[in-house]
N, C-alpha and C positions, 0 to 999 in steps of 0.2 A: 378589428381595431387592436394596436397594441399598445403594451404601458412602456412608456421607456423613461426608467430612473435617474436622475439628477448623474448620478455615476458614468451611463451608458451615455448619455447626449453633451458631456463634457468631457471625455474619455478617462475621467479619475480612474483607480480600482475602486472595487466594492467596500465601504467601509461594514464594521461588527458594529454592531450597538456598543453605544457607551459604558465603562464598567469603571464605577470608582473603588478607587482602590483605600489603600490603610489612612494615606496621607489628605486625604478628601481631596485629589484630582483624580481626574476623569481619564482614564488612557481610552481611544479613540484606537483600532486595530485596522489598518487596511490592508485588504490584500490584492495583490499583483496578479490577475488569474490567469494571465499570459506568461509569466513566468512559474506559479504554481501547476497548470495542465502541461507547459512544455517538459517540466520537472517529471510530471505522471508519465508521461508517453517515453521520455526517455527510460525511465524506471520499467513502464512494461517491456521494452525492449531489452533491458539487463534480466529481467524477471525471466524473459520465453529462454533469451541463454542460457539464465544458469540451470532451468529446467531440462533443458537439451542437452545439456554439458552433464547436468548429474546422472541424467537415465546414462548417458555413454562411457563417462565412466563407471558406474554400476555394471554395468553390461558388457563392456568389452576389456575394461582394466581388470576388476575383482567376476566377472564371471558370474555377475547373480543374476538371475530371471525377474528383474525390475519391470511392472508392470508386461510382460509375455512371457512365454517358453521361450526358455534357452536357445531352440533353434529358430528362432527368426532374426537371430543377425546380430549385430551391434545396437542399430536404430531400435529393434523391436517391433510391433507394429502399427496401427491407427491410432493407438492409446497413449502412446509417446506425444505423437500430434495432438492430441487431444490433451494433455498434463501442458504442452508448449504454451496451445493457445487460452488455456486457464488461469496459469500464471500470469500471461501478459492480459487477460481480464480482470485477475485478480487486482494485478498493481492499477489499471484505471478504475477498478470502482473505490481502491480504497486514495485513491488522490480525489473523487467524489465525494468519498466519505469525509477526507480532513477537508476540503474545501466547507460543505457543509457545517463542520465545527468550529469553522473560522471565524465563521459569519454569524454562528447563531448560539453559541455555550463559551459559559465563562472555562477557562483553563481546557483549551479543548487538543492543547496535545497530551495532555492525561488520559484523554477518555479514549484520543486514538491508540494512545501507545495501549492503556488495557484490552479494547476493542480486537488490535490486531494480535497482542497476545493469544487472547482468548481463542479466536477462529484458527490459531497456529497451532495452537495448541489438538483444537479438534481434530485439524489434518493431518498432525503428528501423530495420534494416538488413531485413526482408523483404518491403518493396511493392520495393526493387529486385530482387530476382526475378522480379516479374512483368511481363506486356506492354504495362502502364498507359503513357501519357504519362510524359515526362520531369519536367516540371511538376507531374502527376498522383502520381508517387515520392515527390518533395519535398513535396510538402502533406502525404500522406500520414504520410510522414516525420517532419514536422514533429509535428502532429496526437498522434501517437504518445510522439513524448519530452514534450512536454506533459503530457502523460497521466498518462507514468509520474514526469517530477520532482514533479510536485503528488503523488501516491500519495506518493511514496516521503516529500516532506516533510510534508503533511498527514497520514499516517498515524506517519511517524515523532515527530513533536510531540507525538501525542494519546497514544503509548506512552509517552512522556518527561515527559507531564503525570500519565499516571498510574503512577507508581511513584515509590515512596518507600524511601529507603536507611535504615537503621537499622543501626549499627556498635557489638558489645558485643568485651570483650576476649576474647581467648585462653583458655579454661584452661589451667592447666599441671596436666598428670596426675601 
C-alpha cells in the first residue's frame, strides 16, 4: 500500500512547513524537485569534468603524480576513475542533501553552504596525510576544493532556482 501526498496526486511541488517570519506572515517554501534533481545531475556532470580535467592537467600540463606514478600516462590509473565517479556522487548526494533541507530546516542554505564547507574542507586537507609528493598534496589539494566550490555553488544555484516563497498572513485565533 502506498501514501501519496496532496503534492504527488495534484502535481504541485513539495511545499516546507510554514515558517513565520519578523512581520507575523507565514512564508510557505515550495520546491520544484524536477528542476532541483535536473539542476543535481547536471552538476554531477560539471563535477566528474572538472575532476577529469584537474587530474589531466595535473598530470600532463605540471607533471605531478596526481593520484599514480608518473609513468602511467596523462589519465593515470583506476583512481582517476574512481576521483571521476566520486565527484559526480558527490554532487548528487549533496542536491539530496539541500533537497532534504528544503523541506524540512528553517534557513537551510546556511546549513548547506557550512555542510559543504566542512566536508571540503576534510577533502582538502587529506592527500596531506599521505606519502604523495609535496607537489603531488598540492595538486591534489587543489583538484579537490575545485570540486567541492563548483558542488557547493552549482548545486546551491539549481536549489535556489527551484524554490519559490509564498508569504500569507498570520491568523489570529
Amino acid at each position: 500500500m502506498s501514501v501519496i501526498h496532496d503534492h504527488q496526486a495534484t502535481g504541485e511541488p513539495a511545499r516546507a512547513p510554514a515558517q513565520e517570519n519578523h512581520a507575523g506572515l507565514f512564508d510557505d517554501v515550495r520546491v520544484d524537485p524536477r528542476k532541483l534533481w535536473s539542476g543535481g545531475a547536471a552538476s554531477a556532470a560539471v563535477a566528474a569534468l572538472a575532476a577529469l580535467v584537474g587530474v589531466l592537467v595535473s598530470r600532463w600540463l605540471f607533471n605531478l603524480p596526481v593520484l599514480a606514478p608518473s609513468q602511467d600516462g596523462a589519465y593515470g590509473d583506476v583512481r582517476t576513475t574512481v576521483l571521476v565517479l566520486l565527484a559526480a556522487a558527490a554532487s548528487l548526494a549533496a542536491t539530496g542533501l539541500v533537497h532534504l533541507l528544503l523541506i524540512s530546516t528553517p534557513r537551510p542554505f546556511l546549513f548547506f553552504g557550512w555542510i559543504v564547507a566542512l566536508v571540503t574542507t576534510l577533502v582538502v586537507v587529506y592527500p596531506f596525510s599521505t606519502t604523495a609528493p609535496l607537489g603531488a598534496k598540492i595538486a591534489t589539494a587543489a583538484v579537490a576544493l575545485a570540486i567541492g566550490a563548483m558542488i557547493g555553488t552549482l548545486v546551491g544555484g539549481a536549489a535556489a532556482r527551484s524554490t519559490a516563497r509564498a508569504t500569507r498572513r498570520a491568523e489570529i485565533g
